[in-house]
TITORLO-467719 format. One line per field, with one value per atom (N, C-alpha, C, CB): atom name; x, y negated, z negated; residue in three letters. Coordinates in pm, 1 decimal, padded with zeros to 6 digits, m for minus. Last residue first. Glycine has a CB too. Layout:
% TITORLO-467719
atom = (CA	...)
x = (X	...)
y = (Y	...)
z = (Z	...)
rest = (ALA	...)
***
This chain:
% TITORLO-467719
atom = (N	CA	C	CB	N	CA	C	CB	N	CA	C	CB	N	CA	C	CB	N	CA	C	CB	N	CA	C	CB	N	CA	C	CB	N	CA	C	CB	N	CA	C	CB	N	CA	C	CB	N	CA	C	CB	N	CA	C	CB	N	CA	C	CB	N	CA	C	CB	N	CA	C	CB	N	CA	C	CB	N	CA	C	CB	N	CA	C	CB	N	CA	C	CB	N	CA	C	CB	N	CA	C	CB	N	CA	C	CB	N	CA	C	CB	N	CA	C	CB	N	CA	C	CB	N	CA	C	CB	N	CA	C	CB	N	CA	C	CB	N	CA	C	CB	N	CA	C	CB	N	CA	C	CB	N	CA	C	CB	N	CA	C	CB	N	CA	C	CB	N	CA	C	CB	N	CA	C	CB	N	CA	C	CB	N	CA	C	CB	N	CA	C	CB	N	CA	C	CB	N	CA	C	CB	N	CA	C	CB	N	CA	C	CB	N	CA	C	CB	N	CA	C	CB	N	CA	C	CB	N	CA	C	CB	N	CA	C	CB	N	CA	C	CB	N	CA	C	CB	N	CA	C	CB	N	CA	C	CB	N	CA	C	CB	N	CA	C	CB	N	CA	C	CB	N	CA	C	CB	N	CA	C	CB	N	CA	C	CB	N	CA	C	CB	N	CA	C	CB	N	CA	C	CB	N	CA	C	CB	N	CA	C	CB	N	CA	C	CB	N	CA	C	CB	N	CA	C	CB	N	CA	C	CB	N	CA	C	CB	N	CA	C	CB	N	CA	C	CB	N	CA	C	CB	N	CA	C	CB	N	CA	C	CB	N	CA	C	CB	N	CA	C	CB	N	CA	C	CB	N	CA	C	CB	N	CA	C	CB	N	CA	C	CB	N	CA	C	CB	N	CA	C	CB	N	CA	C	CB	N	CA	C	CB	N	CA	C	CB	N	CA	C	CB	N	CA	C	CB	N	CA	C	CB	N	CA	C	CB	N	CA	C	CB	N	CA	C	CB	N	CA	C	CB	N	CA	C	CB	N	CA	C	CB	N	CA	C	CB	N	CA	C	CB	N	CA	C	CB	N	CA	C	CB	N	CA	C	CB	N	CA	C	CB	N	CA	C	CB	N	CA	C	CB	N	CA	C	CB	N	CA	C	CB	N	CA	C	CB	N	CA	C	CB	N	CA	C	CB	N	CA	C	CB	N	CA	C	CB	N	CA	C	CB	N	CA	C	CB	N	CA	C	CB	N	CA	C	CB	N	CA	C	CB	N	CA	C	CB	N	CA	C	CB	N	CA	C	CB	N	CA	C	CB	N	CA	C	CB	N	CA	C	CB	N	CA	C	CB	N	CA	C	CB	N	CA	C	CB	N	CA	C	CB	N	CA	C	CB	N	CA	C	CB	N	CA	C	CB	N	CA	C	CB	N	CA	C	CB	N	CA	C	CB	N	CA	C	CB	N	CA	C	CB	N	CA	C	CB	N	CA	C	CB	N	CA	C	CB)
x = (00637.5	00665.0	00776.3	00493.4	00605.1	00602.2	00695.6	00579.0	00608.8	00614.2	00591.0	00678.9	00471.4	00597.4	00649.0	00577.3	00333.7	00461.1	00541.4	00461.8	00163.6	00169.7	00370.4	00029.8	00035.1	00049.9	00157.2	m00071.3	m00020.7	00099.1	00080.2	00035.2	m00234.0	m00101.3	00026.5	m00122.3	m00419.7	m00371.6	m00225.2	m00459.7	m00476.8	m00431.1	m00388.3	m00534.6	m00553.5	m00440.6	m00439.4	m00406.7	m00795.1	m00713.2	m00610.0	m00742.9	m00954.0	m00934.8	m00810.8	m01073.1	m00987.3	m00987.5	m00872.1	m01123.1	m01126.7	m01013.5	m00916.1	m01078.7	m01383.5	m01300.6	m01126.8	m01369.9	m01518.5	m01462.2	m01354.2	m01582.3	m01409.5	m01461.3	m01389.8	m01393.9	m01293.2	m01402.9	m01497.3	m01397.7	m01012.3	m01040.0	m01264.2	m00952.4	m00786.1	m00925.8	m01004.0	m00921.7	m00586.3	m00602.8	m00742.9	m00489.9	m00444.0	m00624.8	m00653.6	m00647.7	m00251.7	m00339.6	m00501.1	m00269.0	m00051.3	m00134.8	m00238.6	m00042.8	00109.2	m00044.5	m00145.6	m00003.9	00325.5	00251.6	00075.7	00355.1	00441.0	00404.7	00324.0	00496.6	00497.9	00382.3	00346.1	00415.8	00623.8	00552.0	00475.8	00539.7	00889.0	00873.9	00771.4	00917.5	00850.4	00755.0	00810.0	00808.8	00733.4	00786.7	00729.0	01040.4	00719.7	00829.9	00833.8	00743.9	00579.8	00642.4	00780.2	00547.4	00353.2	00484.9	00582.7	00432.3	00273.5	00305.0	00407.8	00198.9	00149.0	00231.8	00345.9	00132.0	m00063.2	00035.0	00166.2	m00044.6	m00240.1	m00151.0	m00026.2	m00214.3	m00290.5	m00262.8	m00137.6	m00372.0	m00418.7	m00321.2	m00207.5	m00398.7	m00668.0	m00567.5	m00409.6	m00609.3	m00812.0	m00737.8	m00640.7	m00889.0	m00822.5	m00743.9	m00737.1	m00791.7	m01001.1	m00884.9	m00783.1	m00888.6	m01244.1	m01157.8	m01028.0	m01226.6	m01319.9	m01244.4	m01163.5	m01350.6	m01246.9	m01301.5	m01235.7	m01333.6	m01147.6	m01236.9	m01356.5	m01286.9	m00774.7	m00919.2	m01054.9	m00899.4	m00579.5	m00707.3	m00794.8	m00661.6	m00430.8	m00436.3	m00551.2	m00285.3	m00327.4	m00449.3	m00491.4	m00445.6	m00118.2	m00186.5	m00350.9	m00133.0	00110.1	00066.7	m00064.9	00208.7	00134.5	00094.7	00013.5	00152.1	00341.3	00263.0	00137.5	00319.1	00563.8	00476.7	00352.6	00570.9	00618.4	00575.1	00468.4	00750.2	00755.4	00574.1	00511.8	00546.4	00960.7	00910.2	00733.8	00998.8	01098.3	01063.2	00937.4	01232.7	01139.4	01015.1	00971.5	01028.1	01353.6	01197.9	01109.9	01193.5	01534.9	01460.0	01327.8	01561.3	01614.9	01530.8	01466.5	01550.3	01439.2	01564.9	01451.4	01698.2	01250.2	01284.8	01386.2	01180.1	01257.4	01262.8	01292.8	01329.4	00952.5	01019.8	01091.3	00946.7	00837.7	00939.7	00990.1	00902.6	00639.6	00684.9	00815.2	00582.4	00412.2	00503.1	00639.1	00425.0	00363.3	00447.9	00530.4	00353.7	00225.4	00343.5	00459.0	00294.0	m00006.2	00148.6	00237.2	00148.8	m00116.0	m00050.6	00044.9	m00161.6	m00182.1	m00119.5	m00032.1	m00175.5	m00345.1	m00238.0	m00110.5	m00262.9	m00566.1	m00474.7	m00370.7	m00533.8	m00642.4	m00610.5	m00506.6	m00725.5	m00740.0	m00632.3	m00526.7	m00758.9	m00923.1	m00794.7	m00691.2	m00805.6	m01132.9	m01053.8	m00924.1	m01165.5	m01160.3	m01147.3	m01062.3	m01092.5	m01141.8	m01251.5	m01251.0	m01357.4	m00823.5	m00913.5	m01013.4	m00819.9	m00667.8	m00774.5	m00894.5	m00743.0	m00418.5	m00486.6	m00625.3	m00416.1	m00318.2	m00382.9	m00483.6	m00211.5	m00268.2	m00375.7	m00429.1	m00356.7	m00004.8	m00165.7	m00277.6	m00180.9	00149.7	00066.3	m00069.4	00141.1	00259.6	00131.1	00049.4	00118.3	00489.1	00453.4	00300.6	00539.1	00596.1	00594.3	00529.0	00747.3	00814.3	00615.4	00559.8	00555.9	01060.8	00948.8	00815.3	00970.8	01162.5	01138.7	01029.6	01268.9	01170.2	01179.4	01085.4	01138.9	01246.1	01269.2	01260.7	01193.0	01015.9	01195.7	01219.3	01277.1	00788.1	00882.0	00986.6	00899.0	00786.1	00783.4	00846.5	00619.1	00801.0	00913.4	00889.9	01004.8	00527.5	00668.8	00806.1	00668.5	00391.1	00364.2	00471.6	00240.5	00423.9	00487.8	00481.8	00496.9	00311.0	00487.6	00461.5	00590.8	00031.2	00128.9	00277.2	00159.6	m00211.3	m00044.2	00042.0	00027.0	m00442.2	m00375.8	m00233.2	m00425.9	m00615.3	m00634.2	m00525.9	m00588.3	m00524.4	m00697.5	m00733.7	m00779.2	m00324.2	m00335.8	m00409.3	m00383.7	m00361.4	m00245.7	m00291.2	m00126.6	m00475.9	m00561.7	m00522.1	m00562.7	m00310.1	m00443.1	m00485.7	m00633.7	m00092.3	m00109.9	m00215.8	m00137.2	m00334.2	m00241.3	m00165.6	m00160.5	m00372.4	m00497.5	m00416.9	m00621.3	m00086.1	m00152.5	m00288.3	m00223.7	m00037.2	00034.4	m00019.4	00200.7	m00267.4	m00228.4	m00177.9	m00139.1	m00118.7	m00287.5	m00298.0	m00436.6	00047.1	00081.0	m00059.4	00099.1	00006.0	00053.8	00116.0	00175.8	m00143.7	m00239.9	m00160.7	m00308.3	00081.1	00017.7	m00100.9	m00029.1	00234.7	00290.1	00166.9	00428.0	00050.5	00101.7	00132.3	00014.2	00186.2	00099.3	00143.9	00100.4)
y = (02613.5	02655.3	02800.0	02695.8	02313.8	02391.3	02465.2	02414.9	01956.1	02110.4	02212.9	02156.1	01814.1	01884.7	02032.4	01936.5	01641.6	01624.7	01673.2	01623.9	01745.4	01748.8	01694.9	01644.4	01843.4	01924.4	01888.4	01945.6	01563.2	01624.5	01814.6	01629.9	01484.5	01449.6	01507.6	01351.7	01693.9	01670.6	01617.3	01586.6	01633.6	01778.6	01755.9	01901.8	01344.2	01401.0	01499.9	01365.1	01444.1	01394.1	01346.0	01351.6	01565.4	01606.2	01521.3	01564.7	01368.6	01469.6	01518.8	01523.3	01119.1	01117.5	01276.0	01059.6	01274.6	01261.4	01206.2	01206.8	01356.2	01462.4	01426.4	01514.2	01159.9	01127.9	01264.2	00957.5	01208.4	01194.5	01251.2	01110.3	01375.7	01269.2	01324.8	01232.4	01582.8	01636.8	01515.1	01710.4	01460.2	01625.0	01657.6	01744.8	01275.0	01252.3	01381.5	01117.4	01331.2	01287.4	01279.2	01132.6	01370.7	01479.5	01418.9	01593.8	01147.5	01195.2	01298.9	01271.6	01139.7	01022.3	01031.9	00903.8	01344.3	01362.4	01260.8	01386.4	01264.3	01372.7	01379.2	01507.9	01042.8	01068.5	01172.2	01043.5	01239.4	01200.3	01140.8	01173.7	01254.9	01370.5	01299.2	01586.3	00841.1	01017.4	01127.7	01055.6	00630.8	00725.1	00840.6	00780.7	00519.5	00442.2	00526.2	00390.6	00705.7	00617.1	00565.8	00471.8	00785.2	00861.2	00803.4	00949.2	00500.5	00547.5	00670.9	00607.7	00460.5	00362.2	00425.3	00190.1	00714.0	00699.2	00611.1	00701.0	00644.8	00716.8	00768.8	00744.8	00390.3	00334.8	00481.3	00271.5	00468.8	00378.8	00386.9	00281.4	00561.1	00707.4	00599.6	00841.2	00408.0	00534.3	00582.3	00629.1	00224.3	00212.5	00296.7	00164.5	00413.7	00402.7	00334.9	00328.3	00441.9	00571.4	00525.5	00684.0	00195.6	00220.7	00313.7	00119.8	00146.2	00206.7	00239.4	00102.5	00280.2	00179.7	00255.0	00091.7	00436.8	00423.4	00322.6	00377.4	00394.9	00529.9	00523.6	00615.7	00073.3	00161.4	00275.6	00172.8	00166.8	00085.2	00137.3	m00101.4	00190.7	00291.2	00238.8	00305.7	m00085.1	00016.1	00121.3	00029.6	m00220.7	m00288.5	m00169.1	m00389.3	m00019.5	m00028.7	m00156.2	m00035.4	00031.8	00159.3	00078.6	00278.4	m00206.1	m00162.9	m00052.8	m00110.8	m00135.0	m00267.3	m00248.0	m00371.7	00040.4	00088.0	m00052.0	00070.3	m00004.7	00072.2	00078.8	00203.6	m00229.8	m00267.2	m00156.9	m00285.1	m00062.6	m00191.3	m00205.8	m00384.5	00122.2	00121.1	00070.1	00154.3	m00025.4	m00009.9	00020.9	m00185.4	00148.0	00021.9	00041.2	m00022.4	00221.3	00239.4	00150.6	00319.7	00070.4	00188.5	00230.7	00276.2	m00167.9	m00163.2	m00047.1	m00211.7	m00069.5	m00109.7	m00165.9	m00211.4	00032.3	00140.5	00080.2	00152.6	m00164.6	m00070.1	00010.6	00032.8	m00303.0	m00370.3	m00265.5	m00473.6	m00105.8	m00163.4	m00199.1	m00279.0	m00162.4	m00019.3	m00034.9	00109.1	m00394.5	m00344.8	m00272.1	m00302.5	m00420.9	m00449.0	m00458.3	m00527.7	m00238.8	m00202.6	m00272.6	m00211.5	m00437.8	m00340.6	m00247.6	m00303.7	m00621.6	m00703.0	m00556.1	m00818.3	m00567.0	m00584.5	m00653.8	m00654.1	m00551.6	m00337.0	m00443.7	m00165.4	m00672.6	m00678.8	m00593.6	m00817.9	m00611.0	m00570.8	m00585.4	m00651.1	m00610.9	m00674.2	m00586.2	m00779.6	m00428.3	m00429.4	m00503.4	m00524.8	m00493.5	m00334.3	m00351.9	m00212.4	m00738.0	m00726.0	m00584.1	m00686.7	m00643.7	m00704.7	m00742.8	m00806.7	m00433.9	m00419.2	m00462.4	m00439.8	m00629.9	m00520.3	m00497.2	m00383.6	m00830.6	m00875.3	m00707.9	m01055.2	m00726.0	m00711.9	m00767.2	m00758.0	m00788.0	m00672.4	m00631.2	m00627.8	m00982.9	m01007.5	m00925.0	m00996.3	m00984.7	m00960.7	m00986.5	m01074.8	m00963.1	m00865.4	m00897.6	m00791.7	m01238.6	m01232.8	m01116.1	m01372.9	m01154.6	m01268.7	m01271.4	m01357.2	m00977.3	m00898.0	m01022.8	m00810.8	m01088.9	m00960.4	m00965.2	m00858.4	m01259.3	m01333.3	m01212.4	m01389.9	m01106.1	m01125.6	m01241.3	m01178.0	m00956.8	m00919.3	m00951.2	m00930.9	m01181.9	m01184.5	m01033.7	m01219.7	m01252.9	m01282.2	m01280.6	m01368.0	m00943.4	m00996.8	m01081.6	m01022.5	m01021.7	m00937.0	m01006.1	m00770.7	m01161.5	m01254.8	m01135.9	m01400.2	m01130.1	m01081.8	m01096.1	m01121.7	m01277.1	m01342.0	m01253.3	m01537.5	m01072.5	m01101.9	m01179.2	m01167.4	m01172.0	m01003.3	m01032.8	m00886.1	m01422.0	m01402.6	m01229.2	m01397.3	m01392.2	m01457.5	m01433.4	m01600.7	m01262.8	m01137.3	m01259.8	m01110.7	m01494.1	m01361.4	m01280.9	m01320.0	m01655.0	m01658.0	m01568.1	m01720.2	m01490.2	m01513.3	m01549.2	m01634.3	m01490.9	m01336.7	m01397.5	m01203.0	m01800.9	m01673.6	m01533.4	m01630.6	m01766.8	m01854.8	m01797.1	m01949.1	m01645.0	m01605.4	m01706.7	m01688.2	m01791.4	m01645.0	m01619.1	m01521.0	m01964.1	m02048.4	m01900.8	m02209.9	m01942.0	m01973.1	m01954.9	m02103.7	m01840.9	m01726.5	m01743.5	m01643.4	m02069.0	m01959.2	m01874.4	m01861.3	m02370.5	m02255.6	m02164.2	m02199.3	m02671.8	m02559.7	m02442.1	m02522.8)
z = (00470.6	00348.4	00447.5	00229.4	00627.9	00595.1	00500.0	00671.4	00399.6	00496.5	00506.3	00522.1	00156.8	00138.6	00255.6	m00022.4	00338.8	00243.3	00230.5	00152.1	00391.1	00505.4	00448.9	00606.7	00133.5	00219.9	00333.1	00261.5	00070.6	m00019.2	00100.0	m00274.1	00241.0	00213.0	00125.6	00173.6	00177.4	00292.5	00287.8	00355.3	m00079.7	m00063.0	00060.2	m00077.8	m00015.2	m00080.1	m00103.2	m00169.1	00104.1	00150.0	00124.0	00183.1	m00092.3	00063.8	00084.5	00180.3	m00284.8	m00319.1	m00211.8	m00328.6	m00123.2	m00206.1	m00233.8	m00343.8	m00081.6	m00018.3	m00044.6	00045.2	m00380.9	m00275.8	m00159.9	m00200.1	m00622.9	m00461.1	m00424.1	m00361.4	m00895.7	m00869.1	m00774.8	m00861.1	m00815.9	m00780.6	m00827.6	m00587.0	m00833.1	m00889.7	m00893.2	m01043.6	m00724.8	m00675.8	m00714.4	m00758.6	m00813.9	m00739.6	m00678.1	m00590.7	m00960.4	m01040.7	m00926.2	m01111.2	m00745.4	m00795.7	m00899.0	m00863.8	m00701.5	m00605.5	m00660.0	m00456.6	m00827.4	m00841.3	m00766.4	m00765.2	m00699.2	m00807.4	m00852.8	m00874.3	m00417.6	m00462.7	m00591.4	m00437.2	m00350.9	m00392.6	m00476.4	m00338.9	m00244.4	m00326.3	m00466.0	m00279.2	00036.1	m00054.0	m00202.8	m00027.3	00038.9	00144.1	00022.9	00175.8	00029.3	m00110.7	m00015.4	m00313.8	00173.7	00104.4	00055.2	m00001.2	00283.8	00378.6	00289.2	00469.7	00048.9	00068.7	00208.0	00060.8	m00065.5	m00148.4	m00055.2	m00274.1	00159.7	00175.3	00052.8	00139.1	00059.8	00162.3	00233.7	00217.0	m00186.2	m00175.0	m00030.4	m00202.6	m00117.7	m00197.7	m00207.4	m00358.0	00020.5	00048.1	00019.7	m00008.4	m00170.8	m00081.6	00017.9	00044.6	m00369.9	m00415.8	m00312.5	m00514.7	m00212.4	m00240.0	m00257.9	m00309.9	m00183.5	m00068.3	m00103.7	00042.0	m00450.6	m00375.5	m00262.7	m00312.6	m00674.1	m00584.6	m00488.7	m00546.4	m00904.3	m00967.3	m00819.5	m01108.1	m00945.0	m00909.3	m00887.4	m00757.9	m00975.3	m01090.0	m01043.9	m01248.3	m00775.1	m00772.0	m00889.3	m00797.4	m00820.2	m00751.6	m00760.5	m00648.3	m00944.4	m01034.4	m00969.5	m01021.7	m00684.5	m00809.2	m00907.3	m00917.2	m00548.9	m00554.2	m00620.7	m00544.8	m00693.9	m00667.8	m00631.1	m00568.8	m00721.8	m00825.5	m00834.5	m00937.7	m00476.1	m00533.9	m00688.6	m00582.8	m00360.8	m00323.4	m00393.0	m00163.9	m00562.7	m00572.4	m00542.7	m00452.3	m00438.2	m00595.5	m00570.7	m00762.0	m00180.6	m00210.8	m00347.4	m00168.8	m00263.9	m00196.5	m00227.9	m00021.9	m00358.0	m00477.1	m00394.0	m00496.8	m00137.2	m00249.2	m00347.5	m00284.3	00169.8	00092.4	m00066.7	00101.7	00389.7	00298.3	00217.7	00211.5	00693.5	00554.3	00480.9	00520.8	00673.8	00666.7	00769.7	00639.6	00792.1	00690.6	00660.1	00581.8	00921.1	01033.8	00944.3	01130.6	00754.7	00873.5	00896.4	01046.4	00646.7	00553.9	00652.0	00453.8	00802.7	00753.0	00692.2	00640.3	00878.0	00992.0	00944.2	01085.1	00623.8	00632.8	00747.6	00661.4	00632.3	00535.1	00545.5	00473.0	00854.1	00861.1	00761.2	00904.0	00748.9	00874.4	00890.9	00996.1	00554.3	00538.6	00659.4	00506.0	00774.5	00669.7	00583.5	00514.3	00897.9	00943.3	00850.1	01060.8	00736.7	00777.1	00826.1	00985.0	00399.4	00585.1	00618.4	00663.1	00164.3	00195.7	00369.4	00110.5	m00052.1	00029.7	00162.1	00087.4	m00187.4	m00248.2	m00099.9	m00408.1	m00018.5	m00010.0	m00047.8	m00120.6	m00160.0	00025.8	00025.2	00178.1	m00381.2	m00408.7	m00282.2	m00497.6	m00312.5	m00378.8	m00369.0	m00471.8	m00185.8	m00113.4	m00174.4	m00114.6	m00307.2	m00312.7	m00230.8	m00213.4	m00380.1	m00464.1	m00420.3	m00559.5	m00109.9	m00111.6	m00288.6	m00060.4	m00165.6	m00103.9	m00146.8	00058.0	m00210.3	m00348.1	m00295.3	m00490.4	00068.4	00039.5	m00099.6	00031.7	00266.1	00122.7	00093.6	00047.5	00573.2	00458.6	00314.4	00477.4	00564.1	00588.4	00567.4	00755.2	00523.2	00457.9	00433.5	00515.0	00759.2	00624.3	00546.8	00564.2	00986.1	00938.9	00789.9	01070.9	00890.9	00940.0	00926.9	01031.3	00921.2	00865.2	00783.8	00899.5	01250.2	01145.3	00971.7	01179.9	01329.2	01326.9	01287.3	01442.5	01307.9	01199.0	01175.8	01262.2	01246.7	01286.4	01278.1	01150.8	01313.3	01408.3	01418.3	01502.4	01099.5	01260.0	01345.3	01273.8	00904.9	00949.2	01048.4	00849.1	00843.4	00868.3	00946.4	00765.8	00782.7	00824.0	00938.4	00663.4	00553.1	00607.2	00768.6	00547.7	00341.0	00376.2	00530.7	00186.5	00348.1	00383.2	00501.0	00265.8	00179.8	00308.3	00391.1	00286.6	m00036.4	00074.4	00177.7	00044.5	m00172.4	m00109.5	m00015.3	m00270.2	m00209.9	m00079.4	m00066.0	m00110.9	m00377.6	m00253.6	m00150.5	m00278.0	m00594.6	m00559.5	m00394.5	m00730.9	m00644.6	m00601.2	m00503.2	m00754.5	m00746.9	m00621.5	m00579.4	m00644.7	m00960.0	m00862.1	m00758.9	m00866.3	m01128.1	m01060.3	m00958.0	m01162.5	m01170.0	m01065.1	m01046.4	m01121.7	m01148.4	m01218.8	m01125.3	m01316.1	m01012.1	m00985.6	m01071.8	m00835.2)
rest = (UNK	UNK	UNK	UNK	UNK	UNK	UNK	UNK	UNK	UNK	UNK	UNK	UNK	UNK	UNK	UNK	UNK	UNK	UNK	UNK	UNK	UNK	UNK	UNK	UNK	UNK	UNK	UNK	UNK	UNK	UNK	UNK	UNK	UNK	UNK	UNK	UNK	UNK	UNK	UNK	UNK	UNK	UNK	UNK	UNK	UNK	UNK	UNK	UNK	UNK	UNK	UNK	UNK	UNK	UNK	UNK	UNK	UNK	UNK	UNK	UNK	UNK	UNK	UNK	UNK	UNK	UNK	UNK	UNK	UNK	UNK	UNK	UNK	UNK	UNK	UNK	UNK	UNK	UNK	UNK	UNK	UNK	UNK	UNK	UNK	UNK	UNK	UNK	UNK	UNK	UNK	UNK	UNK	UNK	UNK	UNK	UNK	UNK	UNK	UNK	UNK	UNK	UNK	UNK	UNK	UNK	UNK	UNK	UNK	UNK	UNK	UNK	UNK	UNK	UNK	UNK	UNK	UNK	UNK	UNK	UNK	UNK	UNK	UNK	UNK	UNK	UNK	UNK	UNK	UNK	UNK	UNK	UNK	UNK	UNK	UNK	UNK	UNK	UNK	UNK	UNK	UNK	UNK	UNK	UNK	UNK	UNK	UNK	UNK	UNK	UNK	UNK	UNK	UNK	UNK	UNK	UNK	UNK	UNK	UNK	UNK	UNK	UNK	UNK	UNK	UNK	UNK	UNK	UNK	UNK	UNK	UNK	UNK	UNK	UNK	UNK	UNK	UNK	UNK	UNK	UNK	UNK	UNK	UNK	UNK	UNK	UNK	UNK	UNK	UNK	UNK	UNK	UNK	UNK	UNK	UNK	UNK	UNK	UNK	UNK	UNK	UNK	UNK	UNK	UNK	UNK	UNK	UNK	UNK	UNK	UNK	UNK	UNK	UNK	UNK	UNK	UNK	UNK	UNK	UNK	UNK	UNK	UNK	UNK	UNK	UNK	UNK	UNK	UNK	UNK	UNK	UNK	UNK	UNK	UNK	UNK	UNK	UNK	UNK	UNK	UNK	UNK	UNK	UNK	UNK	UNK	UNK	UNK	UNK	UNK	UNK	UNK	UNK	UNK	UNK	UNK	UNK	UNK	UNK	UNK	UNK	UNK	UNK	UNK	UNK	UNK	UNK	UNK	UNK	UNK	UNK	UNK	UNK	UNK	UNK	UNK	UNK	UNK	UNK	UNK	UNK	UNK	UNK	UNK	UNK	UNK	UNK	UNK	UNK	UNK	UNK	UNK	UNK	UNK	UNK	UNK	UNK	UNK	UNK	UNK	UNK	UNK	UNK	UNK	UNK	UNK	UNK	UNK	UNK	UNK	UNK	UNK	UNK	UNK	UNK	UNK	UNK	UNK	UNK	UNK	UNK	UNK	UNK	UNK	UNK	UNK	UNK	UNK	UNK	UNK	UNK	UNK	UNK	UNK	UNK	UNK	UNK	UNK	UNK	UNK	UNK	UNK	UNK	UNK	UNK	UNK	UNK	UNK	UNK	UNK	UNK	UNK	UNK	UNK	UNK	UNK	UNK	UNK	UNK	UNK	UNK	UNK	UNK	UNK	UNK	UNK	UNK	UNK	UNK	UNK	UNK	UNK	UNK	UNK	UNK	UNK	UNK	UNK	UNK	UNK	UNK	UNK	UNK	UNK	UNK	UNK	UNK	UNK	UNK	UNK	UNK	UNK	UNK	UNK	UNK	UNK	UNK	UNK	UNK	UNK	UNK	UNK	UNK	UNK	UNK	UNK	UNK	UNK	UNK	UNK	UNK	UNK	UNK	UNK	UNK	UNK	UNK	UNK	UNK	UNK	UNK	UNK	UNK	UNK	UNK	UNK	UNK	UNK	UNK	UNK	UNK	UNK	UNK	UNK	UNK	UNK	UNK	UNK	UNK	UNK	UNK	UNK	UNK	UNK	UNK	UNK	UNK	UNK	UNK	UNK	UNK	UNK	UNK	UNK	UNK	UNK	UNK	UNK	UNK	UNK	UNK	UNK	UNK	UNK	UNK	UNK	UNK	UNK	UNK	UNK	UNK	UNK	UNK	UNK	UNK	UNK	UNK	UNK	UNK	UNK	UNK	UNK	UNK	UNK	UNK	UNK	UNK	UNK	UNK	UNK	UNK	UNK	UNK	UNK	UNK	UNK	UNK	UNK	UNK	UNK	UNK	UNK	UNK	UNK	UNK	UNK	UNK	UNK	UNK	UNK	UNK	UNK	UNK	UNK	UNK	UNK	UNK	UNK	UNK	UNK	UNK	UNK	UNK	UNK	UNK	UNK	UNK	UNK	UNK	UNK	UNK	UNK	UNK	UNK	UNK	UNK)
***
């Protein structure tokens, strides 16, 4: 099997995983082999709210991640912030900002002037809520 079908495999297995409710184990598949954490992206992209929601549990529920891991979801990640769909970018925006904390921010300011008014909104939100009060 070429590696990237038998990737493309474990991410529907996975997303399939999210999408009947498995989290925990889909939880501890993670915290077993942290390089999953490279399929976030391509789970994020997927079109079922519960596959997405369970994206974002997974991320909650790994933070904090050690730093190879966040560098790891950071750059599975980051790539979205240019998709060519708003709700991803305001996805990918927020799974970035659990991920890295205020750190993010600089990786956020690029959707400060987002296309999508809402995109827009809601990373001024996040990097607001980022960097505290003042």
């Amino acid at each position: 099997m070429h590696p990237e079908s038998g990737r493309h495999y474990l991410t529907e297995m996975i997303a399939e995983s999210l999408n009947s409710g498995l989290l925990e184990n889909v939880i501890d598949m993670f915290r077993t082999d942290p390089t999953l954490l490279k399929t976030v992206g391509t789970l994020l992209r997927d079109r079922r709210y519960k596959v997405k929601l369970g994206v974002v549990a997974l991320i909650e529920e790994l933070i904090p991640l050690g730093r190879e891991d966040a560098d790891r979801a950071t750059e599975a990640v980051r790539p979205l912030l240019q998709d060519k769909d708003p709700t991803v970018r305001g996805d990918a925006a927020y799974l970035l900002s659990l991920i890295k904390g205020s750190e993010a921010i600089p990786l956020l300011r690029c959707l400060l002037n987002d296309d999508s008014k809402e995109v827009s909104l809601l990373v001024e939100e996040i990097i607001t809520s980022l960097e505290g009060p003042e």
